[in-house]
C-alpha positions in Angstrom: 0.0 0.0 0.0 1.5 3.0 -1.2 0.7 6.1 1.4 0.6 9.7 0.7 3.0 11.6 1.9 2.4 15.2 3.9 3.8 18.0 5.5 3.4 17.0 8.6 4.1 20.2 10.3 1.8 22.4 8.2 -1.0 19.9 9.8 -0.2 20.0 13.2 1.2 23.8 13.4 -2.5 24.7 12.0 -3.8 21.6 14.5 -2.5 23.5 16.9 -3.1 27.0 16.3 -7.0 26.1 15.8 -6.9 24.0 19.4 -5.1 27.5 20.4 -7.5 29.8 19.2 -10.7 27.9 20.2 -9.6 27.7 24.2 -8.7 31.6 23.8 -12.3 32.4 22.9 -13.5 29.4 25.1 -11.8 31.6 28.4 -14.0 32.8 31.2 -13.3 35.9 33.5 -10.9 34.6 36.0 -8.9 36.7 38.3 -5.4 37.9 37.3 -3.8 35.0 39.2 -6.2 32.2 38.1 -5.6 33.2 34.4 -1.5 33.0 34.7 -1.7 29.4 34.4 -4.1 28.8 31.6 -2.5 32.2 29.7 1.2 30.6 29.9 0.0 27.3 28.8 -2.3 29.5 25.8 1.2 31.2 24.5 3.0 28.2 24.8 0.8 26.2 22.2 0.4 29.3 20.4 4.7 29.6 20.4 4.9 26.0 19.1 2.2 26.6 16.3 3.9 29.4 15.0 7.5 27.5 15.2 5.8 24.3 13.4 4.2 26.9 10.6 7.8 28.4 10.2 9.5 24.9 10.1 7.3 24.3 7.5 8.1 26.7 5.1 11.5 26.9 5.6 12.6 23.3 6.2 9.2 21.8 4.6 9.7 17.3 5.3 7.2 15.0 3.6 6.1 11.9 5.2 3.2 10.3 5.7 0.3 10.4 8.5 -0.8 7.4 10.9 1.6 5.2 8.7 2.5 3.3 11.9 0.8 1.9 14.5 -2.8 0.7 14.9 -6.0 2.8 13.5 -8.1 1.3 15.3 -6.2 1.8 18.6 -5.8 5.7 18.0 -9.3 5.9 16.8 -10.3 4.4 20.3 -7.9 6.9 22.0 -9.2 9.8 20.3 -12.4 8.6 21.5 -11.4 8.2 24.9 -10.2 11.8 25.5 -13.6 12.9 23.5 -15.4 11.2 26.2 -13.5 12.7 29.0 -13.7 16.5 27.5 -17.4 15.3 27.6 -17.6 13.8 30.4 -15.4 16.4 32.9 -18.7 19.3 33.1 -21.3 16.8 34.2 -18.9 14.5 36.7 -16.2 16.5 37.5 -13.0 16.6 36.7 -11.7 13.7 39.7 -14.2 11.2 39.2 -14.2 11.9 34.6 -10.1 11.5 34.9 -9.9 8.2 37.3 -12.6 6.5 35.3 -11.1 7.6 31.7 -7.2 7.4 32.3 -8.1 3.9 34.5 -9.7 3.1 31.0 -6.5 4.1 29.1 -4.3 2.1 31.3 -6.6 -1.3 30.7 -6.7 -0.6 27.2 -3.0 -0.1 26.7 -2.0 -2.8 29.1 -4.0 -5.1 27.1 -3.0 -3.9 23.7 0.3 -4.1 24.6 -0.3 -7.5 25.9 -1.6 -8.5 22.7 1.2 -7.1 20.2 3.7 -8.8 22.4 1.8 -11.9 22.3 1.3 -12.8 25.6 -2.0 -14.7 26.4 -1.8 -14.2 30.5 -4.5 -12.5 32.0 -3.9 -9.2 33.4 -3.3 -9.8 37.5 -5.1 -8.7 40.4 -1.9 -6.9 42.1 -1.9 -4.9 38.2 -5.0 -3.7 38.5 -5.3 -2.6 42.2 -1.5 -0.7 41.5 -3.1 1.0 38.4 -5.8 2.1 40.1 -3.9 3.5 43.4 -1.9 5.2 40.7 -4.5 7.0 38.5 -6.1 8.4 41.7 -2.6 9.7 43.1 -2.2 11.4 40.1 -5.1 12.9 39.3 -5.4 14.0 43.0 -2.0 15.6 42.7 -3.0 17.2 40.0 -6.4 18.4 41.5 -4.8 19.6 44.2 -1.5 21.4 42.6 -4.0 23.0 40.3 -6.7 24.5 42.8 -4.4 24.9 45.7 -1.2 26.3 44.2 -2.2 28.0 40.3 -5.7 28.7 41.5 -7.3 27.0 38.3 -11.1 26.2 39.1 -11.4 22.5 38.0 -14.7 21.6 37.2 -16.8 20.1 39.8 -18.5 17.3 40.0 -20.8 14.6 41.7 -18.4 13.7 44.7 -16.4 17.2 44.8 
């Protein structure tokens, strides 16, 4: 199968710069300090569009897109984080990110599993450390985010 062949950095520098512009008319009224963090991270993509837009002009490389890896296994990613964007507003950001990256980690774990062809089920000790994991994380994040950069998170059914 012969695959076309893009400039890869056009796409995502305009990917990008479109993500970019929607959460800069998506932003609510925050405080001066709330909106540092959200502001930084808004320059920053923007930054990196602009570079990848540049790059691409100047230095424009051809290859092609999703030639690697599974289709279906992005596809279900995609729709994963879809779900969680969706998801966040009427949960809440704890309870949407444990369930969703918990999701991730059995998916993966099990994908990888598969490609590496090993038919052992996935064990008890695995699944509890996973879980202990996700929560740690997304509480860490929950709290550095509220407590520290003074982002409001979403709130949801147990928060």
């Amino acid at each position: 199968m012969n695959a076309k062949n893009f400039n890869t950095d056009i796409i995502a520098g305009l990917g990008a710069l479109g993500l970019a512009l929607v959460f800069w008319f998506a932003r609510e009224p925050w405080t001066p300090l709330s909106a540092r963090w959200p502001n930084a991270i808004l320059v920053f993509i923007f930054a990196s569009a602009a570079f990848l837009l540049v790059r691409a002009f100047i230095r424009p490389e051809r290859g092609p897109i999703f030639d690697e890896g599974s289709k279906l296994r992005m596809l279900i990613a995609a729709a994963l984080l879809i779900l969680w964007a969706s998801l966040i507003e009427h949960l809440g950001f704890m309870v949407t990110s444990v369930l969703v990256f918990y999701g991730f980690w059995w998916y993966v774990t099990r994908a990888a599993k598969k490609v590496e062809g090993d038919t052992s089920p996935i064990s008890l000790f695995a699944y509890l450390r996973a879980a202990v994991v996700t929560v740690l994380l997304v509480g860490s994040f929950h709290f550095i985010f509220t407590k520290y950069l003074y982002v409001p998170l979403p709130r949801g059914i147990l928060m």
